[in-house]
N, C-alpha and C positions, 0 to 999 in steps of 0.2 A: 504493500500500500504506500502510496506517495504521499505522506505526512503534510507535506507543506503543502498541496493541492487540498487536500480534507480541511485543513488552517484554513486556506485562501477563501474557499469555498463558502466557510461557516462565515467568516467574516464578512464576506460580503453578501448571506442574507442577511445576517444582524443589521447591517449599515441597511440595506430594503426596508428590514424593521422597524428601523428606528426611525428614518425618513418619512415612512409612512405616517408613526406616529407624530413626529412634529408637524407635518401636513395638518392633521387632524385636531393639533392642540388647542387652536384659535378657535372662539365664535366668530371672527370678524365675517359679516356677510358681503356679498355683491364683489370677492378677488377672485377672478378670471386669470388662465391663461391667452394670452394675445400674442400681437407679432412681436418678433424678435428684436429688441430693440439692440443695437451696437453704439457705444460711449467709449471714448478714448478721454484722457485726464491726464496732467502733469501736472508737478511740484517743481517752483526751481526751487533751487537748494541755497539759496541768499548767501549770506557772510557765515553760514551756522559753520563750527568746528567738529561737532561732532550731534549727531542726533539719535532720539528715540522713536521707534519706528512699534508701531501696535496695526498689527490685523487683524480683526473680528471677520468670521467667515462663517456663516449660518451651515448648509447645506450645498453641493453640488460641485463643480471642478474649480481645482485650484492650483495655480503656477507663478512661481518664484523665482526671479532670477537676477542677477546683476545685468549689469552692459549698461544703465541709461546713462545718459549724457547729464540729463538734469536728478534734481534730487528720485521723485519717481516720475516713469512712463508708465500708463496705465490702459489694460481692455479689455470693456466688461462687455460682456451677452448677458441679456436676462428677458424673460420673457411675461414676467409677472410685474404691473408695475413697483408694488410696495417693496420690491426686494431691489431698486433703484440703488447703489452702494453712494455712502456718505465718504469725500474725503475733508479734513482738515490737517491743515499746516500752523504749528504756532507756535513761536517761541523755543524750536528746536525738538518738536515732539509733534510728530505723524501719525495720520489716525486714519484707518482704511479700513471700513466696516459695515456690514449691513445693517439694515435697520432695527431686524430685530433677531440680533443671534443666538437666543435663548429659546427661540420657534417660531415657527412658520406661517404667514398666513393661512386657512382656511381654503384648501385648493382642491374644491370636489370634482369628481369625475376627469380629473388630470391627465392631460393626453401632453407627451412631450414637453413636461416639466425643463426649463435650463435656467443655468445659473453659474455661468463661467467667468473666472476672473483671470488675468495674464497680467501680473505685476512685475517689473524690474526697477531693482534697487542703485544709486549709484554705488561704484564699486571703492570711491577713493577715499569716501567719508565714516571715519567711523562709528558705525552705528549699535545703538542698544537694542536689540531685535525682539519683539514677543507676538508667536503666532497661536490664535486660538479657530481650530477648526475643527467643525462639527461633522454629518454623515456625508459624507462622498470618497473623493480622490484628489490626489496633491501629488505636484510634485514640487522641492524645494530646493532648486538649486543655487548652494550659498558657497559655493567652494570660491567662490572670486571677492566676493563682500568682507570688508572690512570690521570683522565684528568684533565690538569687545563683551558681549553677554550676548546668550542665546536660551529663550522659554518657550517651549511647544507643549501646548495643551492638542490631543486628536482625539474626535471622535471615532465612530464606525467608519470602517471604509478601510480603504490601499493606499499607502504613502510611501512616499520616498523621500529623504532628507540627504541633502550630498552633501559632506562633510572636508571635499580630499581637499587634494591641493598644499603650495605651503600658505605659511602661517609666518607674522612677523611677531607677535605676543601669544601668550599665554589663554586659551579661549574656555569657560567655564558652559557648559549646553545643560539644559534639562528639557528632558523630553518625558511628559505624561502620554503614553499611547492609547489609551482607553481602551477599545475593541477592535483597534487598526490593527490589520497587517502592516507590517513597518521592516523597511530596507532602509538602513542608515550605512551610508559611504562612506570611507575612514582615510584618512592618509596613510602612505606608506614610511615617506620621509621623518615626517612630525611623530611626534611620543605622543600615545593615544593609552589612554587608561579610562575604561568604560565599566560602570561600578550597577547591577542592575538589583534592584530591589525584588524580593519574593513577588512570585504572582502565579498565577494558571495560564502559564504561555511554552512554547517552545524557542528552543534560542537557539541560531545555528551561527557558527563564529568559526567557520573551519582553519580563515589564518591566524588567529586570534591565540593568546596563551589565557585558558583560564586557571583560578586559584580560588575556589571557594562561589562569590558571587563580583567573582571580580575579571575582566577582562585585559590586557595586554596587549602592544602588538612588539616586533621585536625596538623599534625605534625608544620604545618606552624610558626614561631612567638615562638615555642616550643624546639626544637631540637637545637643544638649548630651550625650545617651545615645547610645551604642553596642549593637547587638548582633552580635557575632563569632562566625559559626560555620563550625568546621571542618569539611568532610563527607571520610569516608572511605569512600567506595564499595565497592560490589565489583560483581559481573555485575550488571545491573540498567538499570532507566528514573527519574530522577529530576525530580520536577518542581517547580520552586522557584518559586511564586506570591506575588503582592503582593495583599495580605492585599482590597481593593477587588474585583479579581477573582474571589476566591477566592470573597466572601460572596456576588458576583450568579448564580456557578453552584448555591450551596445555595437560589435563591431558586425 
């Protein structure tokens, strides 16, 4: 039996489940799906020296990435108006969120639900990063961003979180996974020391050294930079790659 397909499998009816039930949570009457509306958004990035970046993310896809020119470059699809995403810039603190990510409006008889967001971050500014995303799919690719904190809150769903790359300081990550399948990409170069908390999941770390509830990779205790990440599980399959592996399966 293929363990991580049975994982994969569960977890993405759960993430059905749960989406469904936030669909359901709202009395709000008269929310319709409609056409597809398309929004692009930017942020410049002012005189700020370093910034705090927050995404609230209710339900449905989500992509992360560095490259923008300015603070953010931003592209939403949504198809429901109330789930319209809010940005604000102020004071060196970034706020990219739907409106209500704690549940969904009231979407009966729902035919081709969407709710796609395509965010990139600037790569030069160092940022204090915290992503909170609910049931769907994510990919987050941070391996070029300049971070000096990193907190992920996941709901249900498939994620990915890219990790590699180098590093010029010391980076501290916490990641709550709830009922995600969760692939986190690790450098090879950098000391990586991944510390995961008891839970009911499967963990596979084939390059990894473990010790208890603790993970390794060989760089560890060696390289000048650290990167420390906490994983805080829940039901789920996680699968914790070095970043060489990782790139010869996208090949």
């Amino acid at each position: 039996m293929n363990t991580r397909k049975v994982w994969v499998g569960m977890v993405d009816r759960l993430a059905l489940v749960l989406l469904v039930s936030l669909l359901l949570a709202s009395c709000a009457p008269g929310v319709t799906v409609g056409t597809l509306r398309t929004e692009s958004q930017s942020v410049e990035l002012g005189d700020a020296k370093s910034v705090r970046v927050e995404i609230d993310f209710g339900a449905g896809d989500l992509k992360l990435t560095g490259g923008a020119d300015k603070l953010l470059e931003a592209d939403f699809n949504y198809n429901v108006a109330r789930l319209k995403p809010e940005v604000k810039y102020t004071d060196g603190r970034l706020v990219v969120r739907q409106p209500d990510t704690k549940g969904l409006p009231v979407l009966r008889d729902i035919q081709d639900f969407r709710n796609e967001w395509s965010l990139s971050l600037n790569d030069g500014v160092p940022i204090d990063l915290r992503v909170n995303a609910g049931a769907g799919t994510g990919v987050l690719q941070l391996a070029d961003l300049s971070l000096t904190r990193l907190d992920v809150s996941l709901g249900a769903g498939n994620y990915t979180i890219d990790l590699s790359g180098d590093r010029r300081r010391d980076l501290d990550v916490t990641i709550d996974s709830g009922a995600a399948g969760l692939t986190v990409r690790l450098p090879r170069e950098v000391g990586v020391r991944v510390e995961v908390e008891p839970g009911p999941n499967i963990i596979e770390a084939p390059d990894l050294t473990k010790d208890g509830s603790v993970y390794t990779n060989a760089a560890y205790g060696k390289s000048q930079v650290t990167l420390q990440v906490t994983l805080e599980p829940g039901i789920g399959w996680i699968n914790l790659e070095v970043e060489d592996e990782a790139a010869a399966k996208l090949d």
